[in-house]
C-alpha positions as CSV (number, residue, x, y, z in Angstrom):
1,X,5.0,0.0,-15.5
2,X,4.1,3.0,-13.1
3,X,4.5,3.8,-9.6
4,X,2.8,5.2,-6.9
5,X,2.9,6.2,-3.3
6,X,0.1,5.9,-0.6
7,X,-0.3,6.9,3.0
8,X,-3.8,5.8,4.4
9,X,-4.8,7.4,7.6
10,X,-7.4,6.5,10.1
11,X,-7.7,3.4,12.4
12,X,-4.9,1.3,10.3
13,X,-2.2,0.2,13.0
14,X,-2.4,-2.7,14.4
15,X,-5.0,-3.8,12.5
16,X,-3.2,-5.9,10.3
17,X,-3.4,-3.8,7.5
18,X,0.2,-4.0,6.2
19,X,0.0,-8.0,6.6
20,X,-3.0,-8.2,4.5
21,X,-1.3,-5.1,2.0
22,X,1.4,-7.1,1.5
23,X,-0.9,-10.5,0.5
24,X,-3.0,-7.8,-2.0
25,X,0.0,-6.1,-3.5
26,X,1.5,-10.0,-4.3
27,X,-1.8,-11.0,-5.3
28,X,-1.7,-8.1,-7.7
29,X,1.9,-9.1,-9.0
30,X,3.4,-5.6,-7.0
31,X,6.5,-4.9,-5.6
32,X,7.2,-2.4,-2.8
33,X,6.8,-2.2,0.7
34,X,4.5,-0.7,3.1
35,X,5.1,0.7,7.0
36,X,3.6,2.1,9.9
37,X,4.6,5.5,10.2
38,X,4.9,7.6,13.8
39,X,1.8,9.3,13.3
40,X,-0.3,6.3,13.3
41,X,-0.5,6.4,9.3
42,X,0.2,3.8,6.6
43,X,2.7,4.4,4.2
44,X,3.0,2.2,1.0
45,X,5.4,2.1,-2.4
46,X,4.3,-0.2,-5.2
47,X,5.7,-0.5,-8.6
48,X,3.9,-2.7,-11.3
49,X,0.7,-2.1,-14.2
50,X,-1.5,0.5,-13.1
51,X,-4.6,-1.5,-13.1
52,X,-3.1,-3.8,-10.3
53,X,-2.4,-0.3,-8.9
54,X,-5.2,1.1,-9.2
55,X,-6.8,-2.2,-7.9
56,X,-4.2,-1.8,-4.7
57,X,-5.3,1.9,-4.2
58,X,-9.3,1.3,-4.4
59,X,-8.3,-2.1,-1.9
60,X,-6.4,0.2,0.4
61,X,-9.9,2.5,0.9
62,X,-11.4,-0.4,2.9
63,X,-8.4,-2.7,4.3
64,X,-8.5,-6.1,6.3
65,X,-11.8,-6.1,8.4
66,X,-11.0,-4.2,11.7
67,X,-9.4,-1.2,9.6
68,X,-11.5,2.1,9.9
69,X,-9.9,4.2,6.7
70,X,-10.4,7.8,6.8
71,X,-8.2,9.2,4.0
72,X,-6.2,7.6,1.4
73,X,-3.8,9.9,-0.1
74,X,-2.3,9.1,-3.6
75,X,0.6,10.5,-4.9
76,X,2.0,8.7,-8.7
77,X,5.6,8.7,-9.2
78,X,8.0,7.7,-11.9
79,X,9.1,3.9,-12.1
80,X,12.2,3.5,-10.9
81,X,12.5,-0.8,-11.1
82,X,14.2,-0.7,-7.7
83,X,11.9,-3.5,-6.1
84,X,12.3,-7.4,-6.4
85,X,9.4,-7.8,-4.0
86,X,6.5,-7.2,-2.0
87,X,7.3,-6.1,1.8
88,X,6.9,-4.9,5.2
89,X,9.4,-2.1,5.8
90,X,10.9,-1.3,8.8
C-alpha cells in the first residue's frame, strides 16, 4: 500500500472535478479525500496499490469533461492507513 498527494491546477473548480475524483478513486478501491483549494487548485490524498494510484494520477491529467488541466503535481508519501474512505474535504 503507498500514498500519494496531488494538486492539479488549471480550469478544475467548479467543474465537477472532485465529484467525479471521488467516483474514480472508489472505483479504484482508494481512500482519501480531495478539495478545492483558495488558489483555484485541486488538492487530493489517496492511500491504496499504486497501480490504482497510478491509474488515479494519469485520470486526474484529463478530469470530468469541462476540466482544462494544466499541471498535475505529484508528490508520494508514506502510508499512513488513516483513511476508511473516499471523500470530499472541506
Amino acid at each position: 500500500m503507498e500514498r500519494v498527494h496531488i494538486w492539479v491546477s488549471g480550469k478544475v473548480q467548479g467543474v465537477w472535478y472532485r465529484a467525479t475524483t471521488v467516483e474514480k478513486a472508489r472505483e479504484l478501491g482508494l481512500r482519501g479525500w480531495v478539495r478545492n483549494l483558495p488558489d483555484g487548485r485541486v488538492e487530493i490524498v489517496a492511500e491504496g496499490p499504486r497501480g490504482a494510484l497510478e491509474k488515479l494520477i494519469a485520470w486526474c491529467h484529463e478530469g470530468p469533461p469541462l476540466a482544462v488541466v494544466d499541471e498535475v503535481k505529484v508528490i508520494w508519501e508514506p502510508y499512513t492507513g488513516e483513511f476508511l474512505n473516499f471523500s470530499i474535504a472541506y
